[in-house]
N, C-alpha and C positions, 0 to 999 in steps of 0.2 A: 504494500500500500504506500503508494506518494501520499505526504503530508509538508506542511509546512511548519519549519522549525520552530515558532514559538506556541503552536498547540503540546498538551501536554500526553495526549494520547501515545503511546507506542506507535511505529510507522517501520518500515522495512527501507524506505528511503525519504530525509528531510531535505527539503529543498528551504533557500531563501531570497527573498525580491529584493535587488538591487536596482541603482536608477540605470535605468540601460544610454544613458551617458556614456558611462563606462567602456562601451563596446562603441561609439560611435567611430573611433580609430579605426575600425575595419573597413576596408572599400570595395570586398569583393570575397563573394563565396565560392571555392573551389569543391570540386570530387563530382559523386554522379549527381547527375540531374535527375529532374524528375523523365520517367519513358512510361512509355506503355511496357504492361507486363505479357503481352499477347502479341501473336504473330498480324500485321497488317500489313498492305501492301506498300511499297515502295511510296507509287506517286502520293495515297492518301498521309501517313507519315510526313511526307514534304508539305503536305495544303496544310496541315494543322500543326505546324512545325511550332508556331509562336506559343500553342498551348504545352510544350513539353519542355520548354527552357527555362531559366533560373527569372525569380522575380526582381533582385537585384538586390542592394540591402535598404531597408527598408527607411532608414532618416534620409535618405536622398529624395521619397515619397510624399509628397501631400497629405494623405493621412496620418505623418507620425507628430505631426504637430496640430492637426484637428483630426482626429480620430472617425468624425461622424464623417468627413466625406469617403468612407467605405466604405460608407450604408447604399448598397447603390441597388440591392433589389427592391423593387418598388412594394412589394405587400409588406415586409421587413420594417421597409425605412415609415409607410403607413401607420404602420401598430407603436411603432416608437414614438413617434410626430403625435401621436394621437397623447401618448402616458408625458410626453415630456415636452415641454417649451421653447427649449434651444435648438430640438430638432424641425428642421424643415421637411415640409410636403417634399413627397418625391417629384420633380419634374416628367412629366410626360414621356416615356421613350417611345422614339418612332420604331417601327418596328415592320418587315417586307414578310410577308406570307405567300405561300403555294404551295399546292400538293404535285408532288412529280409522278406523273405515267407514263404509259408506254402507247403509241400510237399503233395498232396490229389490224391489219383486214377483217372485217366482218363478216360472218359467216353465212349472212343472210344477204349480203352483195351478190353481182355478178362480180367477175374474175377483174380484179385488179381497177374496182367501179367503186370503192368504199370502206371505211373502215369505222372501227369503233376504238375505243382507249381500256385499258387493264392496266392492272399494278404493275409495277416495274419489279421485276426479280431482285437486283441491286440498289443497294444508297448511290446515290448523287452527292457530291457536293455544290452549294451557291456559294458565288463569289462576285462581289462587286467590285468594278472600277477603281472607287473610290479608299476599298480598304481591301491590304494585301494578304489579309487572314479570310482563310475560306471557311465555309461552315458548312458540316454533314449533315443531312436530310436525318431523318429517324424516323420509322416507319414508312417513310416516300413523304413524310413534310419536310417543310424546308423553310426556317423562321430567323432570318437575321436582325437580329435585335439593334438599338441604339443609333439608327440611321440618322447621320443630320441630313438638314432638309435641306430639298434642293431636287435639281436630276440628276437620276445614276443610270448604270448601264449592267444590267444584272444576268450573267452567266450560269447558265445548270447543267454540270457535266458528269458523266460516269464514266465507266467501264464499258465498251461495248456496241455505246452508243453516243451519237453524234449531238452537238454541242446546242443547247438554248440559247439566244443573245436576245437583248429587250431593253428598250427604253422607258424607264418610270419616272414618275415624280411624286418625293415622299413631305409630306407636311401637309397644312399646316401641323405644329407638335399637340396641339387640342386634339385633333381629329383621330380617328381611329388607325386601326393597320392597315398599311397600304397592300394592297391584293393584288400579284402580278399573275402573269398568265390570263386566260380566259374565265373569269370567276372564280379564279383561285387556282384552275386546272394549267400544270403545264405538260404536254404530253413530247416525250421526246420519240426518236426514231430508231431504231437499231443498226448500225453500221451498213450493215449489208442490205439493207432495204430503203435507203437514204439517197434523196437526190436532191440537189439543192436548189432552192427558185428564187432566182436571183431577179429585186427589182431595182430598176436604175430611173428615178424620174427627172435626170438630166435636160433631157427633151424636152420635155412636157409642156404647156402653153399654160399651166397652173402650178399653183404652190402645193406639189404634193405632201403632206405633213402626216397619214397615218393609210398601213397595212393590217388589215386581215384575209386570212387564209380561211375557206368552210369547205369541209368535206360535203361530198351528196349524205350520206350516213353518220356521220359522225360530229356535223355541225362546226358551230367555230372553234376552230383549232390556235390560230395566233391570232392576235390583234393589240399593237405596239408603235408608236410613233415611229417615224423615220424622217433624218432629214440628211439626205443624199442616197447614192449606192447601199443597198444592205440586202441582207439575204436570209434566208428560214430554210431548216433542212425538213422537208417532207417525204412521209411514206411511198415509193412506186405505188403501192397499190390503191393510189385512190382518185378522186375524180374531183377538183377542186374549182372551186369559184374563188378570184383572188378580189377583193373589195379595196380600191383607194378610198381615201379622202383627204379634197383640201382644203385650203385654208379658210376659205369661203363656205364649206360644210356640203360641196355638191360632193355628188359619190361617182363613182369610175366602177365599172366589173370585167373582167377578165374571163375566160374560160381556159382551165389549163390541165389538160391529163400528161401524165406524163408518162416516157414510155425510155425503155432502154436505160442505160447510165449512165445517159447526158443531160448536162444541167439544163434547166427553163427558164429563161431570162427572157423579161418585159422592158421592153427600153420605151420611154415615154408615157407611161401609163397617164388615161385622161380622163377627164372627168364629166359628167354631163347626158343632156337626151342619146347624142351620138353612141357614145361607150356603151349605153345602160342596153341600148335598142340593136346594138351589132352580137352584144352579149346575150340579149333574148335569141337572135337568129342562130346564134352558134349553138347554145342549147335544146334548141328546138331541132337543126338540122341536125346532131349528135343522137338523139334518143328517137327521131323518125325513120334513118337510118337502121337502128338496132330494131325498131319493130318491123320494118321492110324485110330485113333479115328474115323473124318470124313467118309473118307474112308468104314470103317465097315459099318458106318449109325447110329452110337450111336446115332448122331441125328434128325434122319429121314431123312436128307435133299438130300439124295445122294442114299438110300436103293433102288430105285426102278431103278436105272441105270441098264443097260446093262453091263455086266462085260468088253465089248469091247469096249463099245463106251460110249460118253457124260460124262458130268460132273465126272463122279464118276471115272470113268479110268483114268480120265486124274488127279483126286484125287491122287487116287494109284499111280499113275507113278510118282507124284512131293513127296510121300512120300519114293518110290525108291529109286531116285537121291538123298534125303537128309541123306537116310541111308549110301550109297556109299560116299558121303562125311563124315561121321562119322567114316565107316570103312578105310577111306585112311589117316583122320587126326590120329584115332588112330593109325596105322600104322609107321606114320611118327612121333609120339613120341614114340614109342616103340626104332624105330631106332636112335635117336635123345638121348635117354638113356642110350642105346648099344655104342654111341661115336659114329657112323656112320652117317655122314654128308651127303654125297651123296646120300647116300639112301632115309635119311629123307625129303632131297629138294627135291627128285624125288618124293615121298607120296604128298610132300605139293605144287609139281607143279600137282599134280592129283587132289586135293583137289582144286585146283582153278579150274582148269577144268571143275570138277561140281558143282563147284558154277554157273558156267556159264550155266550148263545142269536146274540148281534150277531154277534160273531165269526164263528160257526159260517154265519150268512146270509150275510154279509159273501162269504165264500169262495165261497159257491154264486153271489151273484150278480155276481160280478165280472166275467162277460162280459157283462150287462147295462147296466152301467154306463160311463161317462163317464171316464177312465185318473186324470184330474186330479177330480175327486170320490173315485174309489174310493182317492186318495193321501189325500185331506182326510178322509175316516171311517180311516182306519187311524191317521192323525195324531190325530185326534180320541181314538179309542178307548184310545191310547197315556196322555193326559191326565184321559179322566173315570175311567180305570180306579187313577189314581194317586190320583185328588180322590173316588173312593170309600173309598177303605183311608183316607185322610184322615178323611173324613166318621165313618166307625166308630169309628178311634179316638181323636178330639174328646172332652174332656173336658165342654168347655164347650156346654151346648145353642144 
């Protein structure tokens, strides 16, 4: 039993407090540091290097001459401030949240047309710009505490898989955690299923100032300021709508599948009826296409129909209506190009119209179709139907 030497109890060892003055002569503590007692890898060891080194001695510290600024856990220094006078409220820390996943194809897509998100087998670590100590995810969260305010530039990397980059802004220090990724979710990629979509809005005739990415299936995946060159590594197997906007608040869409293991780079991305109404045509000729497919009997399931009647007609006719949509969107940016405002509303009040007529085929020919197509057009539908009302009410042609 430790005791201190002026109690009268027996003890097996008495210590006594002197003014630690005494020791202030020292200027440096030598032998082992503090390590981990378990085997970790290499790179992780180096990211969290600054938590395994000596603290230094301690009257060189701030705390050895005011003790309370080492109260620095906030419920801690709370309960103290609450019993005692001299102590101060804790000040607000900023503090960056997300949950890391893993971006994988869904099961219920066509082939390399979608994907969903799942846990990430591995920790990640986050690392910001701004501070050279990285921090390890725990359970796939990822909680960097103490952030000053301001913009940072915030990195989520592993093992295996290819790197998150992002732009946030944390404050004001009142307000709550700032929340990166898409609602919190940041889904990464796997190395070997990784292709990069590089956007450059160099060109552009507007102030492009933010990117997101949206799966058919699996919804928004990034969405992050930019301002110049930057890039997001996404899944091959999925089918994405890339969304600008600038600074002005019009929106840009993109259509982008990607294919092979070369990169997809947008140079000039733009904004406005144009963008919105070339990207209805490109959707609508992509998935009329795939029902034409059907339709024919590529894949047996439909060849032995009646050209008039059953499943297979009722195929063709919803691959029609998609075409007629494609022709009116394109249309409506032709005009939309030309400066002709009126005209292009008038394509893109057409262009709803058979959205409505899509629907309607959509239903009838559902038992002609393929389960995992007939998910991909109602996904679809879901998206050109919101990038029309967009389109309409664009300011900017």
């Amino acid at each position: 039993m430790f005791q201190h030497s002026g109690r009268t109890a027996e003890a097996d060892v008495e210590y006594d407090l002197v003014p630690s003055s005494d020791l202030e002569h020292i200027t440096d503590f030598r032998g082992p540091q503090l390590s981990f007692e378990f085997a970790i890898p290499a790179f992780a060891e180096d990211a969290l290097a600054k938590h395994i080194t000596t603290a230094g001695v301690p009257w060189e510290q701030p705390r050895y001459d005011d003790p309370v600024a080492d109260i620095s856990e906030p419920n801690h220094r709370g309960a103290l401030a609450d019993r005692y006078d001299s102590i101060s409220e804790p000040e607000p820390i900023n503090t960056i949240l997300a949950s890391v996943t893993e971006a994988i194809t869904a099961d219920g897509a066509p082939e390399n047309e979608g994907l969903t998100t799942n846990d990430l087998s591995v920790e990640t670590v986050a690392l910001l710009e701004s501070d050279p100590g990285a921090v390890p995810t725990f359970r796939g969260i990822a909680i960097v505490r103490d952030v000053p305010e301001g913009e940072h530039r915030l990195t989520v990397n592993g093992a295996g898989v290819e790197p998150h980059s992002e732009t946030l802004t944390v404050g004001p220090r009142d307000g709550g955690p700032t929340i990166a990724g898409v609602e919190g979710e940041i889904p990464l990629v796997a190395r070997e299923n990784a292709t990069k979509l590089e956007v450059d809005p160099a060109g552009s005739d507007t102030d492009i100032t933010d990117v997101a990415v949206e799966d058919d299936f699996a919804g928004r995946l990034y969405d992050a300021p930019i301002d110049g060159p930057d890039a997001v590594y996404v899944h091959r197997g999925g089918a994405y709508t890339t969304e600008v906007r600038d600074a002005d608040g019009e929106i840009g869409a993109v259509r982008v599948n990607p294919s092979g293991d070369g990169r997809v780079r947008l140079e000039a991305p733009q904004t406005g009826k144009a963008s919105l109404a070339k990207y209805l045509a490109d959707v609508a000729d992509e998935t009329a296409a795939a029902v034409a497919a059907v339709g024919d009997g590529d894949d047996g399931e439909v060849g032995d129909e009646s050209p008039m009647t059953g499943p297979g007609n009722a195929v063709r006719g919803l691959a029609t209506a998609l075409e007629a949509v494609g022709e009116a969107a394109r249309r409506a940016a032709e005009r939309a190009a030309e400066g002709k405002r009126g005209r292009a509303d008038e394509n893109l009040d057409a262009v709803r119209d058979q959205l409505e007529r899509v629907q309607s085929q959509l239903i009838e020919a559902s038992e002609g179709l393929p389960d995992d197509l007939e998910r991909a057009i109602g996904h679809r539908l879901e998206q050109v139907n919101r990038r029309s009302e967009q389109a309409l009410a664009a300011t900017k042609l």
